[in-house]
TORDREN-356386 format. One record per residue: residue in three letters; z, x, y of N, C-alpha, C in turn. Coordinates in pm, whole numbers, padded with zeros to 5 digits, always signed. Each point is the difference from the previous one (the first is absolute). Layout:
residues N
AlaZXYZXYZXY/...
This chain:
residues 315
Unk+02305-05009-04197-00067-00126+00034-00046+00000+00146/Unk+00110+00036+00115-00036+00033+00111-00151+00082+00006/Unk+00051+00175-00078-00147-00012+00044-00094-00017-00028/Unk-00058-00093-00114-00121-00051-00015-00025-00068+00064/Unk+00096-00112+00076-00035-00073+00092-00075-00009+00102/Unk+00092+00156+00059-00079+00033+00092-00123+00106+00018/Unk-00041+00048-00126-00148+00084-00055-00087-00146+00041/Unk+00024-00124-00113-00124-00091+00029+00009-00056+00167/Unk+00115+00005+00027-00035-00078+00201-00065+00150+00013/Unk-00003+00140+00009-00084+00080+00060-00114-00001-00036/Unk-00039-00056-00130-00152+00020-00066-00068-00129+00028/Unk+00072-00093+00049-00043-00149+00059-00038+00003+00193/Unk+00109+00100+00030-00040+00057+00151-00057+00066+00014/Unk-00071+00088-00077-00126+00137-00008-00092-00085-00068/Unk-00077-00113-00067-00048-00086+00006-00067-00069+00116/Unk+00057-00072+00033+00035-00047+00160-00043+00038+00108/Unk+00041+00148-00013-00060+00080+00117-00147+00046+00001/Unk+00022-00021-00175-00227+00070-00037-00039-00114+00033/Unk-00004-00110-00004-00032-00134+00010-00028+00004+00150/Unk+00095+00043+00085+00016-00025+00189-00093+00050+00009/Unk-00054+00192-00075-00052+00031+00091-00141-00008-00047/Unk+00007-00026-00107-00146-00081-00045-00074-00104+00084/Unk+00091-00099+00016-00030-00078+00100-00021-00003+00142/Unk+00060+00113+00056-00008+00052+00138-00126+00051+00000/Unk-00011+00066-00092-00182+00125-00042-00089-00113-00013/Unk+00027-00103-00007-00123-00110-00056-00016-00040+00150/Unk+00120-00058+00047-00037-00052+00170-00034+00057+00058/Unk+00027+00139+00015-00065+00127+00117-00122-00027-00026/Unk-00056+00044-00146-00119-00002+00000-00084-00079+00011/Unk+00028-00124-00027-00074-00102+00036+00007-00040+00156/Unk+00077-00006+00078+00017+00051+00120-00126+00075+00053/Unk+00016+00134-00034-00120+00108+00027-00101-00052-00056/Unk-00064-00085-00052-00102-00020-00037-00049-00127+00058/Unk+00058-00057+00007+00019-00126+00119-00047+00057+00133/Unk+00051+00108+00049-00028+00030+00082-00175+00128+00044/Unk-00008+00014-00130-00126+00066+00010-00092-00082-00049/Unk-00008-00123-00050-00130-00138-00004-00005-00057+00160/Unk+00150-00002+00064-00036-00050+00164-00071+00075+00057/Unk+00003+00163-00017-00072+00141+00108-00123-00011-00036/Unk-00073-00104-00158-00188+00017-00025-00011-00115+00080/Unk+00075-00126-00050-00043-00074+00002-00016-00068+00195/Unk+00169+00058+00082-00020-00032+00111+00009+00077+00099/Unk-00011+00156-00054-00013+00063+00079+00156+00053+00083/Unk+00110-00045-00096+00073+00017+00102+00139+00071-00056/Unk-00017+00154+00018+00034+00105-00086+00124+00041+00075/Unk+00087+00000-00070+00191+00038+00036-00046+00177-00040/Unk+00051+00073+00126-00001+00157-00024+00116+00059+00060/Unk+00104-00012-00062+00155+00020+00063+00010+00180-00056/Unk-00083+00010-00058+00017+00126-00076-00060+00112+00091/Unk-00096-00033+00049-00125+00086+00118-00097+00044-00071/Unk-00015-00082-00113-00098+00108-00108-00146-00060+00040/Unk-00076+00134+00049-00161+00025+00033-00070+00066-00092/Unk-00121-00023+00005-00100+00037-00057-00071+00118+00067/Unk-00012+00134-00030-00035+00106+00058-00136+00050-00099/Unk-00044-00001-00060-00107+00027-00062-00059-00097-00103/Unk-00121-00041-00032-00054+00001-00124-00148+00003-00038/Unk+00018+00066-00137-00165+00094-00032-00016-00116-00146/Unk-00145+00080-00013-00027-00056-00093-00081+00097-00088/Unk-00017-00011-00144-00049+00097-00084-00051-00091-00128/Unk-00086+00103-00021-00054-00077-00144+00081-00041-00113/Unk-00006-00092-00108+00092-00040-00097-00078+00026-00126/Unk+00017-00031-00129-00058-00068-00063-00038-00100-00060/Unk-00106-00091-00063-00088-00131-00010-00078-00037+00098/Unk-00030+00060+00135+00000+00004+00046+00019-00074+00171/Unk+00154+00016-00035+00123-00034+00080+00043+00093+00094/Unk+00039-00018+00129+00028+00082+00100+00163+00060-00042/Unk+00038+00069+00109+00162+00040+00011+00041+00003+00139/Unk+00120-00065+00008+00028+00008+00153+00133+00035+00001/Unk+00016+00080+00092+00131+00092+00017+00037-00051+00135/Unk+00123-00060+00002+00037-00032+00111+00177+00102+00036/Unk+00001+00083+00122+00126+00031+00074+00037-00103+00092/Unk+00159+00051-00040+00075-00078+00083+00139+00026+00079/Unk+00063-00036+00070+00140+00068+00039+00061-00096+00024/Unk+00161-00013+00001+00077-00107+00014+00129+00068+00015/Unk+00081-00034+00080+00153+00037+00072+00113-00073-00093/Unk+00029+00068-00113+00098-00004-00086+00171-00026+00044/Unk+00068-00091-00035+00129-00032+00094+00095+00086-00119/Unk+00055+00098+00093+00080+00078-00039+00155-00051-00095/Unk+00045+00038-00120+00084-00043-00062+00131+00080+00109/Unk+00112-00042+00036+00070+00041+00083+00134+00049-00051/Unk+00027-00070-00113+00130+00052-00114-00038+00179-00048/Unk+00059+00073-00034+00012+00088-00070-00028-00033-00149/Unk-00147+00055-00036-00016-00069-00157+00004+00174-00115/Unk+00055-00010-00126+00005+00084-00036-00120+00030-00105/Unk-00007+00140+00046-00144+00009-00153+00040+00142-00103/Unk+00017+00010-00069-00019+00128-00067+00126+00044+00008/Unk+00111-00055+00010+00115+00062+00027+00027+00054+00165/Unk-00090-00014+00087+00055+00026+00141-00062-00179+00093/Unk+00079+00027+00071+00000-00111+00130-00117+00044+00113/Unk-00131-00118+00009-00147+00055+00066+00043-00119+00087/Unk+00042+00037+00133-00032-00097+00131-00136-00073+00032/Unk-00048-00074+00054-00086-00066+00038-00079+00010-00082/Unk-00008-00051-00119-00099-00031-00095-00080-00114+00049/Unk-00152+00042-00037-00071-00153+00048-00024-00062-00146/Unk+00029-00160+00047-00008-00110-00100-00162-00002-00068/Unk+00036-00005-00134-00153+00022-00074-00056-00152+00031/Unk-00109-00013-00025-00112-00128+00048-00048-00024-00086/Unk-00113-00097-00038-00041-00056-00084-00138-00027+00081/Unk-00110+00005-00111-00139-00043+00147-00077-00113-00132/Unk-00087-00028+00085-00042-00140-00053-00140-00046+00054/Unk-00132+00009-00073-00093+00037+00091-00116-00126-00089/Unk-00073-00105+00044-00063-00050+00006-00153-00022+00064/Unk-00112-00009-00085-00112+00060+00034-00100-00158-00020/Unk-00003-00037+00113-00105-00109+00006-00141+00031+00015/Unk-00095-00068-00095-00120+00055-00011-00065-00132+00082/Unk-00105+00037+00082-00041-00148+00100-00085-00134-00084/Unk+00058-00085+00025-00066-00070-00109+00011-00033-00123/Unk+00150+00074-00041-00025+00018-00182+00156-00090+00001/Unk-00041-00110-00066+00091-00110-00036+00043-00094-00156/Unk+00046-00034-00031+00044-00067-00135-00053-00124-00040/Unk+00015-00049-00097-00048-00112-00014+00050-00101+00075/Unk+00134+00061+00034+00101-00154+00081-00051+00034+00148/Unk-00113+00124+00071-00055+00023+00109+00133+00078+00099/Unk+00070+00054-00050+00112+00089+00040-00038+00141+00013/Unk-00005+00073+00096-00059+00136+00011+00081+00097-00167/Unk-00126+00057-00006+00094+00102-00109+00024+00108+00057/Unk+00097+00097-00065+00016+00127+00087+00016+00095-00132/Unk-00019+00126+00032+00056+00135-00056+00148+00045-00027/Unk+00079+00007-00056+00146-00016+00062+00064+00148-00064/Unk+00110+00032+00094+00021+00163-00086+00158+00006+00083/Unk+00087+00071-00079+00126+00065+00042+00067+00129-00009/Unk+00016+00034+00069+00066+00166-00065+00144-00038+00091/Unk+00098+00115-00033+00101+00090+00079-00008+00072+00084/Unk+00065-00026+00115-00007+00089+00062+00161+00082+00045/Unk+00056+00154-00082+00070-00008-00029+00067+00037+00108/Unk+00160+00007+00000+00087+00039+00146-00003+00160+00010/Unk-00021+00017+00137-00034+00178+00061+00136-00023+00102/Unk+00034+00149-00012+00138+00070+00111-00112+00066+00135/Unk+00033-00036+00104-00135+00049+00092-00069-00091+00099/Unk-00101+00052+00027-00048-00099+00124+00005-00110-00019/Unk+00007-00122+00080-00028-00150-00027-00124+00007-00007/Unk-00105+00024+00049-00141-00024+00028-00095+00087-00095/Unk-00071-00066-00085-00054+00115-00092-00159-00078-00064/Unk-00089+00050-00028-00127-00035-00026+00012+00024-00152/Unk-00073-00131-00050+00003-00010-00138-00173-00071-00017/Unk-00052+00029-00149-00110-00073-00013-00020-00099-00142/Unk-00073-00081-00008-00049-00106-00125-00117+00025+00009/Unk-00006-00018-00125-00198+00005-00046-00023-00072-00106/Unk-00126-00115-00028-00005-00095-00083-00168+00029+00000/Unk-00026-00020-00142-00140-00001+00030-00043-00160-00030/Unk-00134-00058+00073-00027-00105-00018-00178-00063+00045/Unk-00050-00115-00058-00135-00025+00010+00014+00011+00178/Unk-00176+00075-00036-00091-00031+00153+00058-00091+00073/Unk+00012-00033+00134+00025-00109+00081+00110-00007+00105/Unk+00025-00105+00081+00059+00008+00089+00171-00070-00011/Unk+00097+00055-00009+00138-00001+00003+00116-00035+00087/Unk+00075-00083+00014+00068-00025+00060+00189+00085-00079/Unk-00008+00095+00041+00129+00066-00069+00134-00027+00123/Unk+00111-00083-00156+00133-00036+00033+00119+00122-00047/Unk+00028+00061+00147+00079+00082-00068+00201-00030+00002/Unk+00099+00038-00061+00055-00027+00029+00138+00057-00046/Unk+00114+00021+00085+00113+00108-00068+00118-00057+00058/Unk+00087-00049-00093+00140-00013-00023+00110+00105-00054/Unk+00146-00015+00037+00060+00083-00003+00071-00040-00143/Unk+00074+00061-00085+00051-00010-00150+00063-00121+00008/Unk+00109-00028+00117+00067-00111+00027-00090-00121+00066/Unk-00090-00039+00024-00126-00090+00055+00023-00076+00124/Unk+00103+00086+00055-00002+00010+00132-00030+00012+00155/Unk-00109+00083+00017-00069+00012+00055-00176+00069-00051/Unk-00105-00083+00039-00091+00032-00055-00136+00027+00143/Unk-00112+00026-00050-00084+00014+00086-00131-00079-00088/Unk-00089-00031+00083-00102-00087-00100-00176+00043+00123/Unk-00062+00056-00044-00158+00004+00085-00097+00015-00019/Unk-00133-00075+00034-00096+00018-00063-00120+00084+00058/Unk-00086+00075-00080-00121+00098+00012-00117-00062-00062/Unk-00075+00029+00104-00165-00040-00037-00036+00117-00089/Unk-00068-00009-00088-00070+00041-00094-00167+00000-00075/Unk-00029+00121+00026-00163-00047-00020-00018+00107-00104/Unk+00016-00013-00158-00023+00082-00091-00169+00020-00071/Unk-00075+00127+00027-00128-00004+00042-00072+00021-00151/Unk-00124-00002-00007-00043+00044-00081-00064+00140-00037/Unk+00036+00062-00128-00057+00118+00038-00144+00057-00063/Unk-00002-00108-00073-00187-00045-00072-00066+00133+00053/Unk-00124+00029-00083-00069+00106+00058-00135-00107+00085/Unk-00032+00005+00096-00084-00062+00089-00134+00077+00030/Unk-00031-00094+00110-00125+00059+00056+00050+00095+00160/Unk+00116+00008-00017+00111+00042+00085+00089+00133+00001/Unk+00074+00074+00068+00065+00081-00030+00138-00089+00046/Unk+00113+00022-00138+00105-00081+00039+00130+00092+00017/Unk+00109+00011+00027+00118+00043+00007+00128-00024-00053/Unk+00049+00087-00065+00180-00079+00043-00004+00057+00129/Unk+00194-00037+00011+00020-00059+00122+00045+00170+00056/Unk-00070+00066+00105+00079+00122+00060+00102+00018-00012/Unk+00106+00094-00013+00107+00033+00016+00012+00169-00021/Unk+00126+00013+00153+00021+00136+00055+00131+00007-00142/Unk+00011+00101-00078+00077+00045-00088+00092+00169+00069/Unk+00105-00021-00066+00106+00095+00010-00026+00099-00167/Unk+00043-00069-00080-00064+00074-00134-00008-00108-00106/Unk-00109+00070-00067+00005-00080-00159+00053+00084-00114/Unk+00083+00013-00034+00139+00017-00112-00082-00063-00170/Unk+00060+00070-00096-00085-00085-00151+00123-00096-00053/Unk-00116-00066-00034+00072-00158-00046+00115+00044-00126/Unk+00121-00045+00001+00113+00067-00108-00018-00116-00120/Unk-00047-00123+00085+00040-00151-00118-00111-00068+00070/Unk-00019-00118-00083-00085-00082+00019+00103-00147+00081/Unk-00058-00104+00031+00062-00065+00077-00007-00129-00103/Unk+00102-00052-00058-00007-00107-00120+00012-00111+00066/Unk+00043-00060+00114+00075-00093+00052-00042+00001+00134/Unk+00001-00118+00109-00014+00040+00128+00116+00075+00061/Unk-00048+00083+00078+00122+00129+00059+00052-00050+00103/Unk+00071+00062+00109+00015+00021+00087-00005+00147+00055/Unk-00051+00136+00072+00037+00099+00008-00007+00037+00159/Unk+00116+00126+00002+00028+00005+00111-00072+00146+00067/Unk-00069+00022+00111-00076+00046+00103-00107+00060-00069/Unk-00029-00059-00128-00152+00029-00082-00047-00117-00084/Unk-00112-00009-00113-00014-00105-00028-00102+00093-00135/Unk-00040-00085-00125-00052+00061-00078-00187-00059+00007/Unk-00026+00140-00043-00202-00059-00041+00018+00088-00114/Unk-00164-00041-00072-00024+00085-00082-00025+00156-00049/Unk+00041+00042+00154-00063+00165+00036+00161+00053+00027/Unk+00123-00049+00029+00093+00021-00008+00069-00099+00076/Unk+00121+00112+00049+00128-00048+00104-00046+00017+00124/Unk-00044-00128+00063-00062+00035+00136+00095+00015+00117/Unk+00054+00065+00091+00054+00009+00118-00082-00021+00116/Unk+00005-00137+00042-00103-00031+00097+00089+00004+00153/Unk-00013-00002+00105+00022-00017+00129-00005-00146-00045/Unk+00080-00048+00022+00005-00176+00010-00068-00046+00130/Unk+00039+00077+00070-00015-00076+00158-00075+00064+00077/Unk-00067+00138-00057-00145+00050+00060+00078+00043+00138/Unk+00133+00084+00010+00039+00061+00124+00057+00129-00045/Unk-00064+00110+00087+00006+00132-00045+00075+00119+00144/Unk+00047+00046-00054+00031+00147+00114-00117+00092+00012/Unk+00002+00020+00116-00189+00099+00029+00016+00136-00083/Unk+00128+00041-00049-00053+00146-00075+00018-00069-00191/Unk-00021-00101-00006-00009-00062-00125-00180-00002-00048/Unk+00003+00041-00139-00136-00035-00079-00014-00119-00082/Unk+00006-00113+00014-00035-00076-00103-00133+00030-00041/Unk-00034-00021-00132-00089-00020-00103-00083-00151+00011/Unk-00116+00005+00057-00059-00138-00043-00070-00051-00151/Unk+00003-00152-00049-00036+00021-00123-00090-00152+00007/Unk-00129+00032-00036-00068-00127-00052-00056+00025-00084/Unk-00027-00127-00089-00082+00009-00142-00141-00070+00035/Unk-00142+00060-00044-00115-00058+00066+00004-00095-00136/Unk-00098-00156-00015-00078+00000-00069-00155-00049+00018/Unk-00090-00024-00084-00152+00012+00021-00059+00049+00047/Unk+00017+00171-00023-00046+00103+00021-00152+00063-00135/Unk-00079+00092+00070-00079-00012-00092-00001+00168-00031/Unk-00037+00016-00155+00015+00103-00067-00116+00087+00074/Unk-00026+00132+00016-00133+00074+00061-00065-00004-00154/Unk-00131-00004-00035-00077+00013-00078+00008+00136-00090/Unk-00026+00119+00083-00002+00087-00048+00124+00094-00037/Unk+00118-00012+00062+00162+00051+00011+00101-00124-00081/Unk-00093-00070-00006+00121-00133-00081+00139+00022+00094/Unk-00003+00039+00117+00090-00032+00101-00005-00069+00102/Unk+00101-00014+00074+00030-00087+00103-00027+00102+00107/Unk-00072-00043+00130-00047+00044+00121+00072-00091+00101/Unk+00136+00040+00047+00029-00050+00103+00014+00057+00113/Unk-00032-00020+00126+00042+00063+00178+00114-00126+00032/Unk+00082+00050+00072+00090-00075+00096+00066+00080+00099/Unk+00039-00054+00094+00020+00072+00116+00128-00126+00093/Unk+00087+00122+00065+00141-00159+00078-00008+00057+00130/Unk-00022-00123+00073+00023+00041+00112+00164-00117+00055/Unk+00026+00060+00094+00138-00037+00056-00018-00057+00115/Unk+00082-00182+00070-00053-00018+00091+00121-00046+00083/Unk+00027+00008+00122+00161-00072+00065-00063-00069+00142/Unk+00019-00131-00007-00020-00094+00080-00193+00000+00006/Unk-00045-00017-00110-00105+00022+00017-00124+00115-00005/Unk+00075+00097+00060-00077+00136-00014+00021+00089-00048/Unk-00108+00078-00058+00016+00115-00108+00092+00108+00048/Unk+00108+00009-00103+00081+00092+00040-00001+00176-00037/Unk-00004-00064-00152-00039+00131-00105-00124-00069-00076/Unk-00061+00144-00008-00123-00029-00120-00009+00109-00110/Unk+00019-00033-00130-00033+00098-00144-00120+00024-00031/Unk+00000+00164-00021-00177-00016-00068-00043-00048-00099/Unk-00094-00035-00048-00045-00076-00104+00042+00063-00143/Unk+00006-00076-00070+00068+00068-00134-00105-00056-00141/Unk-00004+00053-00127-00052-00016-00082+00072+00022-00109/Unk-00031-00141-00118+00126+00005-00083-00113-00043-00149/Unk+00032-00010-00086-00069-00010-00141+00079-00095-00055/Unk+00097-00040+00017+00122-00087-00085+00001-00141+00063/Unk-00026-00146-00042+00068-00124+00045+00147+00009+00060/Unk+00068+00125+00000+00105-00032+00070+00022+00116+00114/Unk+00028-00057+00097+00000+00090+00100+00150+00030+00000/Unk+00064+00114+00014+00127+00048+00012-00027+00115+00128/Unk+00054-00035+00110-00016+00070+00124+00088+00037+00088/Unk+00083+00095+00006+00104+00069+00080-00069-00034+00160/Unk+00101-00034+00099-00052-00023+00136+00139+00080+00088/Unk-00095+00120+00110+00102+00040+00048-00004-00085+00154/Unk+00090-00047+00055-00023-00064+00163-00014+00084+00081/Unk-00073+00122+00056+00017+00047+00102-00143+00004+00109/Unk+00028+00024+00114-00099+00031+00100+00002+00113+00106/Unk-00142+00071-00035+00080+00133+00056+00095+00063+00007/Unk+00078+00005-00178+00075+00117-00036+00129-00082+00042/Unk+00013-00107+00075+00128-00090-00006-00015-00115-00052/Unk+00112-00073-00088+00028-00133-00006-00015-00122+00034/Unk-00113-00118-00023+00020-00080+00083+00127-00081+00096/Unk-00047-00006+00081+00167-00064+00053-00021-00165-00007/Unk+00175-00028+00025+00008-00108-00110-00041-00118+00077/Unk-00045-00114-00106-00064-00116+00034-00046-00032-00141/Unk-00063-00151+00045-00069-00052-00099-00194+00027-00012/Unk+00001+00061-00116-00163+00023-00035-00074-00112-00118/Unk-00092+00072+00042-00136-00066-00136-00077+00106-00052/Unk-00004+00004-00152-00052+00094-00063-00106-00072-00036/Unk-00106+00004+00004-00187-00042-00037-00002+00114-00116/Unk-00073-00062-00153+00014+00085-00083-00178-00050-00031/Unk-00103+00092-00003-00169-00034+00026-00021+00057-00098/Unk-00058-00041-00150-00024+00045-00109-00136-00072-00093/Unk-00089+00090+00020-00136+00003-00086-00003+00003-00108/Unk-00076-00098-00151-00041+00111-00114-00119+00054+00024/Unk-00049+00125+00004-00102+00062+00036-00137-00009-00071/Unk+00021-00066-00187-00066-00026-00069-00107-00116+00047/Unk+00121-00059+00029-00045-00186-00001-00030-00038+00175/Unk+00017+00042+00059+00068-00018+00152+00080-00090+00082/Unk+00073-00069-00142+00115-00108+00043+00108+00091+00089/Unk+00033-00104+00124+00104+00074+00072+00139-00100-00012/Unk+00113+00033+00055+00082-00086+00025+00090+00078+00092/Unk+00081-00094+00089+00118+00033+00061+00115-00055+00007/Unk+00078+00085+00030+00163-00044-00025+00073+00027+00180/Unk+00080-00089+00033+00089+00017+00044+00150+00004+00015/Unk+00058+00090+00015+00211+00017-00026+00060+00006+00111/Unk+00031-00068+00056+00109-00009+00127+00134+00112-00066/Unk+00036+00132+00140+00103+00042-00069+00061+00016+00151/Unk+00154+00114-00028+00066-00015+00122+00073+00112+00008/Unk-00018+00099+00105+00034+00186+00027+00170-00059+00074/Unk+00109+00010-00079+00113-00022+00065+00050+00129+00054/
């Protein structure tokens, strides 16, 4: 008799406790969300976490809907207990996160005149290792201008970070124009293993349709380093007689203004430019500072030009 007694007080206290922490998960979150309608609405964004915004590109979608890939980094508070995994004891495990990302489109409101937003969540799971680590999100969404709420709490909803990014997701229409995605210096592109069912979170890469991209988040390089540059043209015109593409482009390099390095002109047949860049000058390395890469690109058919500029940085 005793112990049934005390089976139902344990199955009435394990009850109880799903109930607490149900309810705790409901207040955090509403909490955090409370707190990311104050960061659109007044501007006034709690970042206890340190989490910045270090990159974001943009790429074609489909319907024709943009994609925006946003990096990010944030200083993870170290779990300090001895937690066990796998049968051994891993010191300083960092606490897994949770992210929470809201996408205001300008202007686009409800019937009750309440901004609408985009809304998305992933995991972000716990790593043994640095506190500080670059992670990216990518959402695709209509043409237009964005007000993105980002935001990351810890499992326990404890400490969180909440900030917002301007957003200008472009069109990539074929025009009377030559248009772009967004530059980016690449490390490698790897083949896609899975498709992405759900919004992700991934860590020091991010997915497109051409693979596993490894981008430089933060466009800062060591002088005996090659990054790979990568843009996609569009409204380019076919040559008549080659049913190909006739493109010239050429980079020149500039620091505080003046030309530092200059590339010879190059010629490519493909809408996508994929371009290895070595930094050197006269057989040495640039030395370090902050540059500007000018990227000057013709279709030769049509004689639409366009240019790009990439702020990068020789550490």
């Amino acid at each position: 008799m005793f112990r049934k007694t005390l089976m139902v007080i344990l199955f009435i206290f394990g009850i109880m406790v799903l109930i607490a922490n149900g309810e705790e998960k409901q207040s955090g979150q509403a909490k955090l969300f409370a707190e990311m309608e104050k960061c659109y609405m007044a501007n006034e964004c709690a970042n206890s976490l340190e989490m910045t915004l270090v990159s974001k590109w943009y790429f074609p979608a489909e319907q024709g809907n943009s994609y925006g890939v946003f990096g990010f980094k944030f200083k993870r508070m170290v779990v300090k207990e001895e937690v066990a995994q796998g049968g051994k004891v891993v010191n300083n495990v960092m606490s897994p996160y949770k992210l929470y990302v809201r996408a205001y489109h300008e202007g686009d409101k409800d019937k009750e005149g309440k901004a609408k937003f985009l809304g998305f969540s992933a995991e972000i799971p716990e790593q043994e290792g640095a506190t500080e680590e670059i992670y990216a999100f990518a959402f695709p969404a209509k043409v237009g201008n964005y007000r993105v709420i980002a935001a990351i709490t810890d499992s326990n909803w404890t400490v969180s970070s909440v900030v917002s990014y301007d957003a200008e997701f472009p069109s990539f229409a074929v025009t009377d124009k030559i248009v772009s995605s967004s530059p980016i210096f690449l490390k490698k592109i790897a083949t896609l293993q899975a498709t992405d069912s759900v919004f992700t979170v991934w860590k020091n890469l991010f997915h497109l349709g051409i693979g596993e991209i490894y981008p430089y988040f933060e466009n800062r390089f060591k002088a005996d380093e090659q990054p790979t540059l990568f843009i996609q043209l569009f409204g380019l015109s076919l040559d008549a007689e080659t049913s190909a593409y006739k493109i010239e482009y050429d980079f020149t390099i500039k620091k505080d203004g003046k030309e530092e390095l200059k590339f010879k002109t190059m010629q490519a047949t493909s809408p996508g430019i994929v371009q290895p860049l070595v930094f050197k000058k006269d057989g040495k390395g640039l030395a370090a500072g902050n540059y500007l890469l000018e990227v000057s690109i013709e279709d030769k058919v049509s004689g639409k030009k366009i240019q790009k500029e990439i702020p990068f940085a020789i550490i």
